[in-house]
N, C-alpha and C positions, 0 to 999 in steps of 0.2 A: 747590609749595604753601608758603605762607608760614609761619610759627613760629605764630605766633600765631595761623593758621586751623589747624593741625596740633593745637596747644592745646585750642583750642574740641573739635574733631573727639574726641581724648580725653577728654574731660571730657562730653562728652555721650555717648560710645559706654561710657565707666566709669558714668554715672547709670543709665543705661537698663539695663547688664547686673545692678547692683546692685539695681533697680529689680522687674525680671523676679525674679531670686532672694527680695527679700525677699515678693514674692505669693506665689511658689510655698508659702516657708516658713511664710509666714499660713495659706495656705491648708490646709498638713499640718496645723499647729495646731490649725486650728479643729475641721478632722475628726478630729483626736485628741479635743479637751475636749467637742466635742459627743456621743460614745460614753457611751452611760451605763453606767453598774456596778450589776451585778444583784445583789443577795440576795436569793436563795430562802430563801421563807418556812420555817419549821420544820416546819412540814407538809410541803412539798415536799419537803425533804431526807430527811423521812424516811419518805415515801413512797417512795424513791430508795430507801435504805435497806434495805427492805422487799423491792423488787423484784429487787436485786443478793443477798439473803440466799434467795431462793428460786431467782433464776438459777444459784446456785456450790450450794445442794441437787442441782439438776437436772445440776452440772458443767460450766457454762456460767460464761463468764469476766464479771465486772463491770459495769455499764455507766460509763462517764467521761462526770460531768454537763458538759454546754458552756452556760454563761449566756447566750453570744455569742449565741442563738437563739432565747433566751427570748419576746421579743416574737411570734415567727409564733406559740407554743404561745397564748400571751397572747391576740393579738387572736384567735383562735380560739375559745378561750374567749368572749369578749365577743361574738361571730358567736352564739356556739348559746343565748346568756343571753340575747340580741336578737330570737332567733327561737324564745324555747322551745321548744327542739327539740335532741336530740346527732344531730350528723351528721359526715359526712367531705367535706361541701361544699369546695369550691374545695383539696382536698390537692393536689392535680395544682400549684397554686399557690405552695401552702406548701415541698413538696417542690423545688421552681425555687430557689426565694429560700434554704433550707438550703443546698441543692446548690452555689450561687453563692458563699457564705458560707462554705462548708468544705469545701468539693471531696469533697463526700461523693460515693459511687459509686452506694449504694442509700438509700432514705430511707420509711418508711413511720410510722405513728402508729395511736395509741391513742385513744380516746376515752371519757368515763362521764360522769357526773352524778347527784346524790342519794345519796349514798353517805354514811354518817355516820362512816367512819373508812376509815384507810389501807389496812386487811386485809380490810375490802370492796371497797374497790373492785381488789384482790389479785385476789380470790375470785372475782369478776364476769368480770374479763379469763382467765381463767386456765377460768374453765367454757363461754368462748364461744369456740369454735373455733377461730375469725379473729383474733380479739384473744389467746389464748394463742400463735398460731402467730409472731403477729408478737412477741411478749414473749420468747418463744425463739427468735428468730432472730439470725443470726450478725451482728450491730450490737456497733460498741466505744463509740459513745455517744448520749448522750440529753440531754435537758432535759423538765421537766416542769414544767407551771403548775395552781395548782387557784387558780378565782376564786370569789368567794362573788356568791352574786346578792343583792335586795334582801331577798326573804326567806329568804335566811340557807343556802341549798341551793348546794351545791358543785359546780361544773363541773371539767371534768378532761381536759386534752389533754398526751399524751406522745409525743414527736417521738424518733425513733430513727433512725441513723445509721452507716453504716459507708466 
């Protein structure tokens, strides 16, 4: 092989490896900047607040809010404001996309609407059977979203996790 084919053969096998690396790095980039950052609303947190103060009455450990999952509680919300109506539609769904997301093992949720404070919709989950069993279950985290609709009525989905 000649010097100066040996040359070329470097200098393009150097472009192309540099070439490959800098996609890749693009590509981490983008999927880093395009993550968006959650802040829960003040309501949420201390709806949060609320529910982790009556799990350590009960002797039940915290829950640790995860933002990272906020969207599935979100468009859920937006699902039952669409369809006025509170359901557990498509959780079989939601539960997938957590799971995928946090290598959770169990995953179940909560649901409410029309509730005009935090310690109603406490109260509500906590007197309905299914919804208190899942509140006291052995989950170390959650995320919770309350949407408002247009007339001004509160949706409520809480995603639990272990």
């Amino acid at each position: 092989m000649k010097i100066s084919n040996l040359i070329l053969f470097i200098a393009i096998a150097t472009f192309a490896s540099c070439s490959s690396n800098a996609t890749e790095e693009d590509q981490f980039y983008e999927s880093v900047s395009s993550k968006k950052e959650i802040t829960l609303s003040e309501d949420e947190n201390s709806l949060l607040d609320v529910i982790n103060e009556y799990r350590q009455s009960i002797g039940l450990n915290k829950l640790i809010m995860n933002p990272s999952i906020y969207e599935f509680a979100k468009e859920h919300n937006t699902y039952m404001i669409e369809n006025s109506s509170i359901s557990h539609t498509n959780f079989s769904l939601r539960a997938e996309k957590v799971k995928k997301n946090t290598n959770a093992k169990n995953v179940a949720e909560n649901v409410a609407r029309f509730y005009h404070n935090n310690t109603g919709v406490l109260n509500g989950w906590i007197n309905s059977p299914t919804h208190k069993a899942t509140l006291e279950g052995n989950f170390t985290h959650t995320v919770i979203s309350i949407t408002t609709d247009v007339d001004g009525k509160k949706y409520y989905t809480q995603l639990f996790y272990n």
